[in-house]
gemmi code that builds the backbone of each chain (N, CA, C; Angstrom):
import gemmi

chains = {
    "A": [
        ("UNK", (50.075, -14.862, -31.232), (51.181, -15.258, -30.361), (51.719, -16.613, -30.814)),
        ("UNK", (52.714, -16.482, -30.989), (53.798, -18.063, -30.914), (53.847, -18.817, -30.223)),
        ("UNK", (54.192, -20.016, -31.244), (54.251, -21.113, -29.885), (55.053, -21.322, -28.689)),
        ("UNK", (56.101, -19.714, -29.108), (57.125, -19.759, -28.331), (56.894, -18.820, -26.893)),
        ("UNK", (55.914, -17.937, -27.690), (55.694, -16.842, -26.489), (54.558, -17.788, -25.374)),
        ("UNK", (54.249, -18.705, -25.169), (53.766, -20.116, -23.982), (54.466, -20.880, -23.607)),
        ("UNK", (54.455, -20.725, -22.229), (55.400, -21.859, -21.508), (54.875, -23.259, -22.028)),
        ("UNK", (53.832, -23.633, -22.210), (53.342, -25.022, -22.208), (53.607, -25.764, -21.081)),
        ("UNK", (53.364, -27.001, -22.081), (53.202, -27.979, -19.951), (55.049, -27.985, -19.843)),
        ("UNK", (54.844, -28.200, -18.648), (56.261, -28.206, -18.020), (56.901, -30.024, -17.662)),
        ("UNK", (57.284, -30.272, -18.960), (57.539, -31.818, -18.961), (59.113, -31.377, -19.212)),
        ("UNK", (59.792, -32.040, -18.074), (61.028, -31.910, -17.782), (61.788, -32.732, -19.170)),
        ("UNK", (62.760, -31.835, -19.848), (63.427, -31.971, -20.908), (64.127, -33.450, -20.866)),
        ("UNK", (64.704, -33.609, -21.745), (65.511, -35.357, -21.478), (66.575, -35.025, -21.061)),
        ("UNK", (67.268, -34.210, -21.020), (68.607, -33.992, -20.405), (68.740, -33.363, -19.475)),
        ("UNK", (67.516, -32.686, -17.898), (67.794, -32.665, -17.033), (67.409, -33.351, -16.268)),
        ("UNK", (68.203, -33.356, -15.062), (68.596, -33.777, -13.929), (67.732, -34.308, -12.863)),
        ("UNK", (67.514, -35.620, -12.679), (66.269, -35.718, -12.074), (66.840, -36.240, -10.815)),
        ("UNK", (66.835, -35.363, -9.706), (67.802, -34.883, -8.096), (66.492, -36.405, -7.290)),
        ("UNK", (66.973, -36.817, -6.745), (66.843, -38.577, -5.551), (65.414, -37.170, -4.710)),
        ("UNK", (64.698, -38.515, -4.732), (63.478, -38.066, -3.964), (63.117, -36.357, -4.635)),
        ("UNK", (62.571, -36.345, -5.996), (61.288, -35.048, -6.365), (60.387, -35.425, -5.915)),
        ("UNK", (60.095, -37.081, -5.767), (58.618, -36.996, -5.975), (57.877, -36.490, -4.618)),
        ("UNK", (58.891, -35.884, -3.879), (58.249, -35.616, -2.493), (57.909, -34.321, -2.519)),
        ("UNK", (56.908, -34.221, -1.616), (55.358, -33.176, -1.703), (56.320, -32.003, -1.357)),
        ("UNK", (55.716, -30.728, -2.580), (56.354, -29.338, -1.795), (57.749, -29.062, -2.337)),
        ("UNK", (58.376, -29.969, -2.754), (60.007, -29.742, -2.941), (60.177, -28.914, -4.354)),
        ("UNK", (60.510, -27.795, -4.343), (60.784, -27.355, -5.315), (62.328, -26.524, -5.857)),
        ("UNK", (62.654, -26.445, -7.124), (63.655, -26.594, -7.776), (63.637, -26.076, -9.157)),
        ("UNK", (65.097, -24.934, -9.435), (65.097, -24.488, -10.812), (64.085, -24.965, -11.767)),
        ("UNK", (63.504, -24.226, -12.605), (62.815, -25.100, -13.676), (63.651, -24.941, -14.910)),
        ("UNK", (63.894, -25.973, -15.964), (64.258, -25.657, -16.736), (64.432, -24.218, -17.825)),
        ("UNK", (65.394, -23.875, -17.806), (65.385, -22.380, -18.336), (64.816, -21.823, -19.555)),
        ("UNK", (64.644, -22.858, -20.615), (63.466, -22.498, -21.755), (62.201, -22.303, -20.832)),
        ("UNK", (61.853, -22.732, -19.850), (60.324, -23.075, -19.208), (60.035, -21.229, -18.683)),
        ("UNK", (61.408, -20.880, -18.067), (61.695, -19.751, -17.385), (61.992, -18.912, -18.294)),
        ("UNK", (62.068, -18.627, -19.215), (62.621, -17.716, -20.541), (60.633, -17.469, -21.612)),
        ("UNK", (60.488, -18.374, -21.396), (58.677, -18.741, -22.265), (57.880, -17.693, -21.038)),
        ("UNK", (58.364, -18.285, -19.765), (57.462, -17.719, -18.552), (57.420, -15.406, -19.014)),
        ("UNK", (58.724, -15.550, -19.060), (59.283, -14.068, -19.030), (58.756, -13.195, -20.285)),
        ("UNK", (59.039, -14.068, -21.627), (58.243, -13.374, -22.932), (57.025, -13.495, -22.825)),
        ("UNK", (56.250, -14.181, -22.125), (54.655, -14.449, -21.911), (54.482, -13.026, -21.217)),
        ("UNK", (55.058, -12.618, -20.245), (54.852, -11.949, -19.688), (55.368, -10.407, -19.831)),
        ("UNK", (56.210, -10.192, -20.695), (56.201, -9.167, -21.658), (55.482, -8.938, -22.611)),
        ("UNK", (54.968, -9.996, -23.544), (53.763, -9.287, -24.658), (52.795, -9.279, -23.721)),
        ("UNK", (52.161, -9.682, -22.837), (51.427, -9.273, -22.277), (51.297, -7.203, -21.557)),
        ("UNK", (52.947, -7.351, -21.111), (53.267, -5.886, -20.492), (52.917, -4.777, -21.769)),
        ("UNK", (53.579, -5.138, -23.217), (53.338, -4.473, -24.305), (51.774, -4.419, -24.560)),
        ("UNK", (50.783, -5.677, -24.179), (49.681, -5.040, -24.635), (49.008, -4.511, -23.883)),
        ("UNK", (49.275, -4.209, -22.351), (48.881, -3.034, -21.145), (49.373, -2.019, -21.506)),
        ("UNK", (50.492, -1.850, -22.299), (50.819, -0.291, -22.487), (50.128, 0.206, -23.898)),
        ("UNK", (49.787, -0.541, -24.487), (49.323, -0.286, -26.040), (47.526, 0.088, -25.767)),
        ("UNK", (47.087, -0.445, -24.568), (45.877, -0.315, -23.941), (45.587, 1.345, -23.775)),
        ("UNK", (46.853, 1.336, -22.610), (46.835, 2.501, -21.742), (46.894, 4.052, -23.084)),
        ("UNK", (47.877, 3.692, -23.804), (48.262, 4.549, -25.222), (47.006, 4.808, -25.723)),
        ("UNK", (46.564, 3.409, -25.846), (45.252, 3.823, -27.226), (44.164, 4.687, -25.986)),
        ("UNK", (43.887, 4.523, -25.255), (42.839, 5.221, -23.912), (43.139, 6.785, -24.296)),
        ("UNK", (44.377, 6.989, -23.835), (45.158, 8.107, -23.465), (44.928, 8.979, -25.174)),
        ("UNK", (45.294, 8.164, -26.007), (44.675, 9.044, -27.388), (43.324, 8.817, -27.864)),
        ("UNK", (42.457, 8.262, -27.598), (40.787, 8.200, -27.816), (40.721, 9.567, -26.746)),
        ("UNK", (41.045, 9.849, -26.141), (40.616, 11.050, -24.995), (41.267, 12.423, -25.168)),
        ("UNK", (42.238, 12.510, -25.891), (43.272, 13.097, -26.549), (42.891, 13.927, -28.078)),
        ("UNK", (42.995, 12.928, -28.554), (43.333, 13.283, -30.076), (41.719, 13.007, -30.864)),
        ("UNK", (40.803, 12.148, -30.372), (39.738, 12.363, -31.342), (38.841, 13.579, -31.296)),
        ("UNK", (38.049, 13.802, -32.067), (36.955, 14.955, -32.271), (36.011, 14.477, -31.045)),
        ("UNK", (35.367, 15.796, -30.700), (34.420, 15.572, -29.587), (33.279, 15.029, -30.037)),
        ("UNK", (32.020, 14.142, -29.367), (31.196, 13.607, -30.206), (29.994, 14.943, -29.962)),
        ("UNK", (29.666, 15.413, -30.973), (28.683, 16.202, -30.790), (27.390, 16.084, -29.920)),
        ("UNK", (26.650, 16.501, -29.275), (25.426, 16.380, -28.382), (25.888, 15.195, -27.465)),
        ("UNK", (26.788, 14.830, -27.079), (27.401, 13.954, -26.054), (28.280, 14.182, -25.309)),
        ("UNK", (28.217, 15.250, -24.400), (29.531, 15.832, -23.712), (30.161, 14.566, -22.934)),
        ("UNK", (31.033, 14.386, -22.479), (32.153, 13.547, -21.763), (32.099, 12.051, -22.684)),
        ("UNK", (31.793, 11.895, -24.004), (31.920, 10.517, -24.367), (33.471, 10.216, -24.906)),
        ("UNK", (34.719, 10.937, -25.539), (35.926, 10.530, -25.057), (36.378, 9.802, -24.031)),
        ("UNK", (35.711, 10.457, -23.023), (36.134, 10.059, -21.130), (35.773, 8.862, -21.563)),
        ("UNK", (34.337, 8.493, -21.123), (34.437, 7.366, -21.583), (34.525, 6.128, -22.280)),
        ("UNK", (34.981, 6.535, -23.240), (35.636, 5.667, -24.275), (36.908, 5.261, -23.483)),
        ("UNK", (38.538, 6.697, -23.141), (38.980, 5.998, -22.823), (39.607, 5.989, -21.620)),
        ("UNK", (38.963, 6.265, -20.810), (39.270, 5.766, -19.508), (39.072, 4.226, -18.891)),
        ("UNK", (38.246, 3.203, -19.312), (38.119, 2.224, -19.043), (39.328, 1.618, -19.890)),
        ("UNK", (39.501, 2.120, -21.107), (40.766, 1.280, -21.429), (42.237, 1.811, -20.776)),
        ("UNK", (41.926, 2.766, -20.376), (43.353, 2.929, -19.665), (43.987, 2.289, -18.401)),
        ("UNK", (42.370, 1.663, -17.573), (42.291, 1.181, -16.397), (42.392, -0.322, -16.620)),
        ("UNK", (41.730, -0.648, -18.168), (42.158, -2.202, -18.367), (43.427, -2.398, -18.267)),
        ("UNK", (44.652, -1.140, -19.367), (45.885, -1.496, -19.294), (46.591, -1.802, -17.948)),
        ("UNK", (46.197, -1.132, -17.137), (46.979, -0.931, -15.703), (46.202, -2.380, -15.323)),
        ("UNK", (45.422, -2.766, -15.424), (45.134, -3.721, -14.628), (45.744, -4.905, -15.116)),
        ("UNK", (45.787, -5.115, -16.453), (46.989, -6.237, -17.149), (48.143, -5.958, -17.190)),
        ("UNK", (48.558, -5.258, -16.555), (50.152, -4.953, -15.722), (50.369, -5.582, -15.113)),
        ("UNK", (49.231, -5.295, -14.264), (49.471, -6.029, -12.532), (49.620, -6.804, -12.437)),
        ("UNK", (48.258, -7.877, -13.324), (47.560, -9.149, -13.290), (48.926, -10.085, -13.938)),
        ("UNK", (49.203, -8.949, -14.948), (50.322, -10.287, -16.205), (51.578, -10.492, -15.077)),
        ("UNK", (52.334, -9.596, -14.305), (53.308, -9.580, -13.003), (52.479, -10.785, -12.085)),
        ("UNK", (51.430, -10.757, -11.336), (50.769, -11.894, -10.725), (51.308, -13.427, -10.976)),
        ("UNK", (50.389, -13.132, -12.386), (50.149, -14.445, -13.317), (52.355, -14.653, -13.283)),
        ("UNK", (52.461, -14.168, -13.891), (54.254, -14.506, -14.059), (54.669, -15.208, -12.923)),
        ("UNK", (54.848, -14.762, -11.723), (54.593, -15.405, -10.330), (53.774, -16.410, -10.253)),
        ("UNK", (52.863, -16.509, -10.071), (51.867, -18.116, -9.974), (53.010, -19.414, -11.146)),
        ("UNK", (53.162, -18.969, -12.190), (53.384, -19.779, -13.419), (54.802, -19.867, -12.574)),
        ("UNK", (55.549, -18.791, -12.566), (57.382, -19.388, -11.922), (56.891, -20.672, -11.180)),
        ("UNK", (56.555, -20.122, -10.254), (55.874, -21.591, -8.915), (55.565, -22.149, -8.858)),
        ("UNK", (54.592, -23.042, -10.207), (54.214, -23.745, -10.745), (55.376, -24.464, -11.378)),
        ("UNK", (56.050, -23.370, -12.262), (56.986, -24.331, -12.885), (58.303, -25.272, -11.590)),
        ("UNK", (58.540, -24.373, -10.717), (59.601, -24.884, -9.631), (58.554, -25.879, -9.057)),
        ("UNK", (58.001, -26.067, -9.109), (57.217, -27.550, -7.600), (56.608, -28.139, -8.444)),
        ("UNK", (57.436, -28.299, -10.219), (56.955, -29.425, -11.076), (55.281, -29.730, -11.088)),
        ("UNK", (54.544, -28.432, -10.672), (52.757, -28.669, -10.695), (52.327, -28.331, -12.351)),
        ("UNK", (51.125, -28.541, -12.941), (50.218, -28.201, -14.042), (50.438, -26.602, -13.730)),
        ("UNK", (50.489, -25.602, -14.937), (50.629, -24.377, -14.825), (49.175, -23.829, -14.630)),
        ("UNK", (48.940, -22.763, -14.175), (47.491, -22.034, -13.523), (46.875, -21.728, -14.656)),
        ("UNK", (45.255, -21.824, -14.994), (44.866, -21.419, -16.154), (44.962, -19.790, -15.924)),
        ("UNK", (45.122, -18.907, -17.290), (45.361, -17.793, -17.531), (43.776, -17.356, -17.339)),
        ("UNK", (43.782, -15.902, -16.651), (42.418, -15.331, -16.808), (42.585, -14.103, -17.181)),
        ("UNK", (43.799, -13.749, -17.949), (44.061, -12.743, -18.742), (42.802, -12.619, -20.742)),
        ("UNK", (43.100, -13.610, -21.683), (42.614, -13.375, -22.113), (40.968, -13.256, -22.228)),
        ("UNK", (40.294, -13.985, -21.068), (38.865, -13.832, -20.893), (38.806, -12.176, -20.338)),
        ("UNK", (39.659, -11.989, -19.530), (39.296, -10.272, -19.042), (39.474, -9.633, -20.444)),
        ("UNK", (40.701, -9.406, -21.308), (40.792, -8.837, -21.927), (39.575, -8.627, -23.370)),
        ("UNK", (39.301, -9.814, -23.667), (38.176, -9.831, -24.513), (36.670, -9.315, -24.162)),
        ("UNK", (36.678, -9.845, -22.735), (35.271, -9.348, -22.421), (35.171, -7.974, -22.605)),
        ("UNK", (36.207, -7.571, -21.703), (36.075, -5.854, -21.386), (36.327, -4.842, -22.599)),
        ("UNK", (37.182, -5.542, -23.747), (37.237, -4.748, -25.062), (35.870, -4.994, -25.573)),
        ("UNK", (35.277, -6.220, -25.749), (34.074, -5.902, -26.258), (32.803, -5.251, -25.669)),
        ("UNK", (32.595, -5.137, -24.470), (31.868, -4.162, -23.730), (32.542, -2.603, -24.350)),
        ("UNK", (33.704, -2.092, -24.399), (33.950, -0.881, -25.003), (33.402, -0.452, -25.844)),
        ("UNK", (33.618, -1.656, -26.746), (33.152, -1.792, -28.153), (31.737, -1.557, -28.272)),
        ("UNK", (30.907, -1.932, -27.464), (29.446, -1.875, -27.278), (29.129, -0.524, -27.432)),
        ("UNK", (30.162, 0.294, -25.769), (29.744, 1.594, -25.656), (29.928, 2.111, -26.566)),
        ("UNK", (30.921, 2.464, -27.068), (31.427, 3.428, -28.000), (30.475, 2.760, -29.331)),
        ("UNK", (29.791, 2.003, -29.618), (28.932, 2.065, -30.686), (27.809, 2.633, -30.322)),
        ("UNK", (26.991, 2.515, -29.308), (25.814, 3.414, -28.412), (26.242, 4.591, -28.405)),
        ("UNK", (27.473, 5.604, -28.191), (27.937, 6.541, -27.843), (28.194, 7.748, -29.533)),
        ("UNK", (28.559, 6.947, -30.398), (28.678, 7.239, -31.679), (27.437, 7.364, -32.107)),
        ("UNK", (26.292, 6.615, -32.027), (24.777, 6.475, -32.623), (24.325, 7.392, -31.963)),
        ("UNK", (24.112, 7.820, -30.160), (23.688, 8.558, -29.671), (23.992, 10.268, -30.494)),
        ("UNK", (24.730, 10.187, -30.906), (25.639, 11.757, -31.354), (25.095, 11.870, -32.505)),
        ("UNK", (24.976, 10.810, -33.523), (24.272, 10.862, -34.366), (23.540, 11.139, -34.323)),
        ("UNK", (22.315, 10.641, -34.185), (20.746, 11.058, -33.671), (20.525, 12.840, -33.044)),
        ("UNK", (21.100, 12.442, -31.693), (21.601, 14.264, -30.924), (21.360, 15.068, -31.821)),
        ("UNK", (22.560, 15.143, -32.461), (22.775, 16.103, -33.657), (22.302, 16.295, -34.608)),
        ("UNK", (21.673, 15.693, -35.427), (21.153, 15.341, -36.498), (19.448, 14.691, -36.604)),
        ("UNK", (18.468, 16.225, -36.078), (17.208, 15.598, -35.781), (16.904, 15.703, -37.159)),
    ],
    "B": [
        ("UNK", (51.553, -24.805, -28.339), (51.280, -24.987, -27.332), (52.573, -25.973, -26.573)),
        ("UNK", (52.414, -27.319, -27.009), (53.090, -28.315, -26.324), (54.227, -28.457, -27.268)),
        ("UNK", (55.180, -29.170, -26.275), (56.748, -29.645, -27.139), (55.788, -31.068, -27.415)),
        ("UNK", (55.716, -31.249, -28.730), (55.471, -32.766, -29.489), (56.477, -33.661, -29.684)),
        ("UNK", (56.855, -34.522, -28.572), (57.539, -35.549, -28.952), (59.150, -34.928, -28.147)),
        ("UNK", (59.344, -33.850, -28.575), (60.557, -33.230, -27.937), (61.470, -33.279, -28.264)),
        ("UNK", (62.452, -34.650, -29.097), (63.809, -34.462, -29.394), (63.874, -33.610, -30.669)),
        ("UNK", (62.837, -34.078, -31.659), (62.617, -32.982, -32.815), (62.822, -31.963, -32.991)),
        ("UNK", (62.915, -31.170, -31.920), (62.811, -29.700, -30.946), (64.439, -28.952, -31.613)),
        ("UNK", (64.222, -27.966, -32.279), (65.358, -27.388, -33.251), (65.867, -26.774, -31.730)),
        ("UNK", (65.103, -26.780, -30.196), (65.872, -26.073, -29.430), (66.572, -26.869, -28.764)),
        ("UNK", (66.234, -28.229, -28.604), (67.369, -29.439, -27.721), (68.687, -29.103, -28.673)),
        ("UNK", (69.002, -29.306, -29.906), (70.080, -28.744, -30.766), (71.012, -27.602, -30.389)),
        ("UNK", (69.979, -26.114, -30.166), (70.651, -25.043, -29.968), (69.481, -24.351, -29.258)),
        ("UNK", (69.818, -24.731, -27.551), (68.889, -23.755, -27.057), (68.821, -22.101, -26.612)),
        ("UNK", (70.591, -21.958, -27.220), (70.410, -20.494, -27.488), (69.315, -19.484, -28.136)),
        ("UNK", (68.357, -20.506, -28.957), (67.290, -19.495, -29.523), (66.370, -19.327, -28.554)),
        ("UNK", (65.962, -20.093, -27.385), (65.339, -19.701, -26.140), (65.784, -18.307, -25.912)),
        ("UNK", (67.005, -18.384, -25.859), (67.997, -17.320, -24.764), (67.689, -15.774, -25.996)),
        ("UNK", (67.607, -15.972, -27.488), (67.408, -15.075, -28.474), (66.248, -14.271, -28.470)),
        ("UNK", (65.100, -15.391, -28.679), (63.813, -14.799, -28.571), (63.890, -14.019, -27.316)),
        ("UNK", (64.594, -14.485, -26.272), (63.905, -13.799, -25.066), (64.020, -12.193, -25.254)),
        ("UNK", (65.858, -12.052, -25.630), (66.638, -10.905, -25.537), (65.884, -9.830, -26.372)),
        ("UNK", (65.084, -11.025, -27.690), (64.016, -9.755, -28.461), (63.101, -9.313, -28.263)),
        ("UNK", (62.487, -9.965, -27.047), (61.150, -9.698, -26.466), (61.526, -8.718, -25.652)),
        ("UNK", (62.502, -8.706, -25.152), (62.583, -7.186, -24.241), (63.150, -5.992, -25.143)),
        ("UNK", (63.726, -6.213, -26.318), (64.062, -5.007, -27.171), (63.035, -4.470, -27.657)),
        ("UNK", (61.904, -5.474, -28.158), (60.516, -5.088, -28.661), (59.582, -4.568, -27.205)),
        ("UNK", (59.722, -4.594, -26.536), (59.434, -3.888, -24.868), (59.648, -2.336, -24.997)),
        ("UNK", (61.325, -2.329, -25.151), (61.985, -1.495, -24.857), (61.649, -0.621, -26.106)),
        ("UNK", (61.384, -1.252, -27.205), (60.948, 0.272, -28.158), (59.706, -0.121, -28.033)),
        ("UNK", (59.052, -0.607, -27.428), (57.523, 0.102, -27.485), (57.268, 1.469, -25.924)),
        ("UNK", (58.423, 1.326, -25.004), (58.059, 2.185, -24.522), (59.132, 3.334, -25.237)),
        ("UNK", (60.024, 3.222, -25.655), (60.598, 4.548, -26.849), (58.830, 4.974, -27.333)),
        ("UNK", (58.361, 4.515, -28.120), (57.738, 4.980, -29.404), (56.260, 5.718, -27.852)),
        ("UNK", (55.899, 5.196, -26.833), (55.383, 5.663, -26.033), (55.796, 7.116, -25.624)),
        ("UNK", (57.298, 7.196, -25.202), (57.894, 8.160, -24.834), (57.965, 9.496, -25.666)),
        ("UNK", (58.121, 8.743, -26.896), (58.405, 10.056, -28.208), (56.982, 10.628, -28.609)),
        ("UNK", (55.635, 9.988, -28.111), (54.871, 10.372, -28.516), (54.489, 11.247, -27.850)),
        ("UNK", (54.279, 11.482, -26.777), (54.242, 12.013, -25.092), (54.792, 13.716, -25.392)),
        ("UNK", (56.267, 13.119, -26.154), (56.851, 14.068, -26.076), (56.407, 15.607, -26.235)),
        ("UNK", (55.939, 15.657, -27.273), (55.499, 16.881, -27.777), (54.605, 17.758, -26.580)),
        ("UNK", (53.334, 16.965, -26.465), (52.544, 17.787, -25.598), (52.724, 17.660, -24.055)),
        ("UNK", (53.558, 16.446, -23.548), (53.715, 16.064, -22.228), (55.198, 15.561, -22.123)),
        ("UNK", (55.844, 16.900, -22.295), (57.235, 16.664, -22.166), (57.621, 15.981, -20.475)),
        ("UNK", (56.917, 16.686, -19.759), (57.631, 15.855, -18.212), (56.915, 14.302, -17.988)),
        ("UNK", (55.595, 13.930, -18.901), (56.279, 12.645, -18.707), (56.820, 11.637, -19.760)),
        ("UNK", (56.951, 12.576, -21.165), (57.757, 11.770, -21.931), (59.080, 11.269, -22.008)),
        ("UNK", (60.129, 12.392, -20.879), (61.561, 12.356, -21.308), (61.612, 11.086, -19.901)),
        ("UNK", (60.563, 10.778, -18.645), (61.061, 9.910, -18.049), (60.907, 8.317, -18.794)),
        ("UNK", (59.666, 8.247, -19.405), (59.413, 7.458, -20.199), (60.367, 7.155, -21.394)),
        ("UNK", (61.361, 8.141, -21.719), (62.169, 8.038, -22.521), (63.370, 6.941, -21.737)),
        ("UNK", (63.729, 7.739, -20.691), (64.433, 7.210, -20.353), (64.899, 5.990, -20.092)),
        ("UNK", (63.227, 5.912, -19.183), (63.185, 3.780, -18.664), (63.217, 3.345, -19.959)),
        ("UNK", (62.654, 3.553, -21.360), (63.206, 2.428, -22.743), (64.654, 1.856, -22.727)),
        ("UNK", (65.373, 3.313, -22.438), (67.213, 3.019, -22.443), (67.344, 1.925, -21.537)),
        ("UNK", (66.756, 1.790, -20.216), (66.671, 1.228, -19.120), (66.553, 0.122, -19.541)),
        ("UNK", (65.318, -0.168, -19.752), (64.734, -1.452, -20.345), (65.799, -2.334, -21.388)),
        ("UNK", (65.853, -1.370, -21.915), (66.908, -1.944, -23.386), (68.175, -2.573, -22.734)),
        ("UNK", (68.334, -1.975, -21.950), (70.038, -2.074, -21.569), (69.955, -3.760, -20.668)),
        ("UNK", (68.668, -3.475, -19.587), (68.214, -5.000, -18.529), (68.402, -5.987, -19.429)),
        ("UNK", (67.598, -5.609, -21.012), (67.016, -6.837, -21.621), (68.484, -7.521, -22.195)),
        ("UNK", (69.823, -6.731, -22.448), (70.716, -7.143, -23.005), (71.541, -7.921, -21.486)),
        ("UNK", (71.235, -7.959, -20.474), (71.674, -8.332, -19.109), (72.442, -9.615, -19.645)),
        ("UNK", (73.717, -10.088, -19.776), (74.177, -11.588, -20.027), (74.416, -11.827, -18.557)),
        ("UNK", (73.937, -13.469, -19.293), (74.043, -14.407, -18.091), (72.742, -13.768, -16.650)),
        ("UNK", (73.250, -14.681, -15.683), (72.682, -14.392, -14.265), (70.999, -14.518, -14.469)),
        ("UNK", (70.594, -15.399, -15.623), (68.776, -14.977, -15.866), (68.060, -16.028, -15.015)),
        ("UNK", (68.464, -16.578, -14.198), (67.959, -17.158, -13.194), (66.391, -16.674, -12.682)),
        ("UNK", (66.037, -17.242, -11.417), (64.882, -16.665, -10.463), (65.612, -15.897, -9.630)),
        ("UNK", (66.671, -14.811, -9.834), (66.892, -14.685, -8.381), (66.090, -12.725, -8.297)),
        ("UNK", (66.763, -12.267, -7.166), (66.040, -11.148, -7.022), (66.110, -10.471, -7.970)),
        ("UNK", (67.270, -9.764, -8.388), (68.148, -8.927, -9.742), (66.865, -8.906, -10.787)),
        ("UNK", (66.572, -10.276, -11.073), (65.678, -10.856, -12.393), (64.091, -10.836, -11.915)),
        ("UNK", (63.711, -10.803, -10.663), (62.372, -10.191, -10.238), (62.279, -9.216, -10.561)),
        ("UNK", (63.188, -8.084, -9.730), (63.083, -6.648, -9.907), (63.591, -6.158, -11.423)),
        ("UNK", (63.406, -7.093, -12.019), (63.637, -6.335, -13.846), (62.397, -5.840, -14.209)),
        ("UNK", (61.494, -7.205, -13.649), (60.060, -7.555, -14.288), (58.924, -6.682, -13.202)),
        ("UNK", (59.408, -6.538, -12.412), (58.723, -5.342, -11.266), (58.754, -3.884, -11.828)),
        ("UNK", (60.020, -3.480, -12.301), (60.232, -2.477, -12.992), (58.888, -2.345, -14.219)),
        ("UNK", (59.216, -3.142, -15.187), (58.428, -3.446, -16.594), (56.620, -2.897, -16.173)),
        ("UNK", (56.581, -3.211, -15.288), (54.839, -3.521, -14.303), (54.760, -1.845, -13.993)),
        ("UNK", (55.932, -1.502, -13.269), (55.639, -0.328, -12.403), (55.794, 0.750, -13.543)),
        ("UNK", (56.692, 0.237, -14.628), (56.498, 1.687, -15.923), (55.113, 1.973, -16.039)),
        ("UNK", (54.535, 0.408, -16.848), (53.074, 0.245, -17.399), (52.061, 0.897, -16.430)),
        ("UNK", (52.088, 0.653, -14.910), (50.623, 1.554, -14.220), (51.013, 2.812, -14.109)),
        ("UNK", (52.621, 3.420, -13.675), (52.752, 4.510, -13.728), (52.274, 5.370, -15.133)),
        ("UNK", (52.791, 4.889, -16.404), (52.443, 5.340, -17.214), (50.288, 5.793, -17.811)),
        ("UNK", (50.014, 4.606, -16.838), (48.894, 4.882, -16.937), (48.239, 5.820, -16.159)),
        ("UNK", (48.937, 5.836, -14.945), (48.119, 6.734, -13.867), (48.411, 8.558, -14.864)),
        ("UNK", (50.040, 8.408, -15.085), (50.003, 9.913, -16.069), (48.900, 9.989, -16.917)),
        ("UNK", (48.437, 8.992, -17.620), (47.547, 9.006, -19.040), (46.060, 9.170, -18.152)),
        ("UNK", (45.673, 8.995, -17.085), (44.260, 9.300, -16.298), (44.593, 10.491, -16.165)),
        ("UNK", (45.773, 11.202, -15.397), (45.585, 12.153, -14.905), (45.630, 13.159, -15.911)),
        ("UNK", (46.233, 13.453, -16.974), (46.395, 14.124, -18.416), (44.472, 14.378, -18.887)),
        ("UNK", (44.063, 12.689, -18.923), (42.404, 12.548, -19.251), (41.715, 13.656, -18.475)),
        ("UNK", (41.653, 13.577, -17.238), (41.228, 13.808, -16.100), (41.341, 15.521, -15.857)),
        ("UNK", (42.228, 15.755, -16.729), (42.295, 17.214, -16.496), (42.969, 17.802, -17.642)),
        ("UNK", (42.020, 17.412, -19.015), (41.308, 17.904, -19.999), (40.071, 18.608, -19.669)),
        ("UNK", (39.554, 19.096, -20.634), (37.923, 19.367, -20.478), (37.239, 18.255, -20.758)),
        ("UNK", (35.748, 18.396, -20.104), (35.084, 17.189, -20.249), (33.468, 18.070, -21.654)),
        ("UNK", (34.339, 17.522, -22.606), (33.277, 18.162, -23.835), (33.147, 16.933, -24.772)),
    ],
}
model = gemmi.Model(1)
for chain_id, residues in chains.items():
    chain = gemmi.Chain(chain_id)
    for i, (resn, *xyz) in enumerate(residues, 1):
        res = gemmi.Residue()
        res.name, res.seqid = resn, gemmi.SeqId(i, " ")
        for name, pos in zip(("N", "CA", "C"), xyz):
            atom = gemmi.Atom()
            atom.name, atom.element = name, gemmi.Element(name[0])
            atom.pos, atom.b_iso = gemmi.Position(*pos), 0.0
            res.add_atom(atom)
        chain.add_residue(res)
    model.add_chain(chain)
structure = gemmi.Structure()
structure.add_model(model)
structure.setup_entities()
């Protein structure tokens, strides 16, 4: 990801407008529109990699060979990734919201807990589906 | 991460490339749910041609001039984007789901 696809900190540009009394608690106001444009592509590659989730699930369950002496191990291969995608739908829509609101009431933006979910839970996949592949091996092949 | 220093910034110059990148981030959206849709197609025609469709959809929002504000219009773009992605997923469980389990 680019440096472009991150809002970064939200340090008001030199050429806008700094409106009599911000510094008062709660008051919030347009954020600069690069801030709001970073917010929106953040939150589209994110949407692209919930659907690229949901895709790859939907063809691990689909399109690969069955694992021999392991009935339902497709399923789960990819059903958890299909449920990750949907859930970084939601979460990246959330997160987009928190960050707008952040950026309007001039606060520090929310730390992201998108890429810790996403890593953890691909590499737990990753786990199974290596247990799940070895198991079939073995199965099959006394 | 951070603007360094800031005037340096090739976007204080011309912050139309803000406004560029954005317009490509939703075209690159919009054909990733095409290339979703066309794939669908073959074996899951009823939910590829809707999936077809929202890309056009998508494509068309992402070219939206002007009005890119916070206001509702520009919520409900990004509500849309959300509601393709779980819908599309709930099709891709239920497709899973009623396969055989071998």
């Amino acid at each position: 990801m680019s440096r472009a696809d991150s809002p970064g900190s939200p340090e008001p540009s030199p050429g806008s407008p700094d409106p009599a009394g911000a510094a008062a608690g709660g008051e919030e106001r347009e954020p600069d529109a690069r801030f709001t444009w970073a917010n929106e592509r953040t939150f589209l590659a994110w949407s692209r990699t919930a659907l690229a989730l949901v895709v790859g699930g939907l063809a691990v369950a689909q399109l690969l060979p069955s694992f021999p002496g392991v009935p339902g191990a497709r399923h789960i291969i990819g059903i958890p990734l299909i449920m990750l995608g949907a859930a970084i739908a939601v979460l990246s829509y959330t997160e987009w919201q928190a960050n707008q609101r952040a950026l309007r009431r001039g606060e520090p933006l929310p730390r992201s807990r998108l890429p810790r979910l996403l890593a953890g839970t691909i590499a737990v996949i990753a786990l199974l589906a290596t247990a799940l592949a070895l198991l079939s091996a073995v199965t099959s092949h006394p | 991460m951070s603007h360094p220093g800031g005037t340096d910034d090739i976007e204080d110059a011309d912050p139309g490339l803000a406004a560029e990148r954005t317009e490509l981030a939703w075209t690159r959206t919009a054909i990733s749910f095409a290339a979703v849709g066309a794939a669908l197609l073959r074996r899951h025609p009823l939910a590829g041609i809707p999936v077809l469709a929202l890309s056009l959809l998508i494509w068309q929002l992402g070219r939206l001039p002007g009005s890119r504000g916070t206001g509702r219009a520009h919520t409900r773009r990004l509500q849309l984007i959300t509601a393709g992605v779980t819908g599309i997923a709930l099709a891709a469980l239920v497709i899973t789901l009623a396969s055989g389990w071998e």
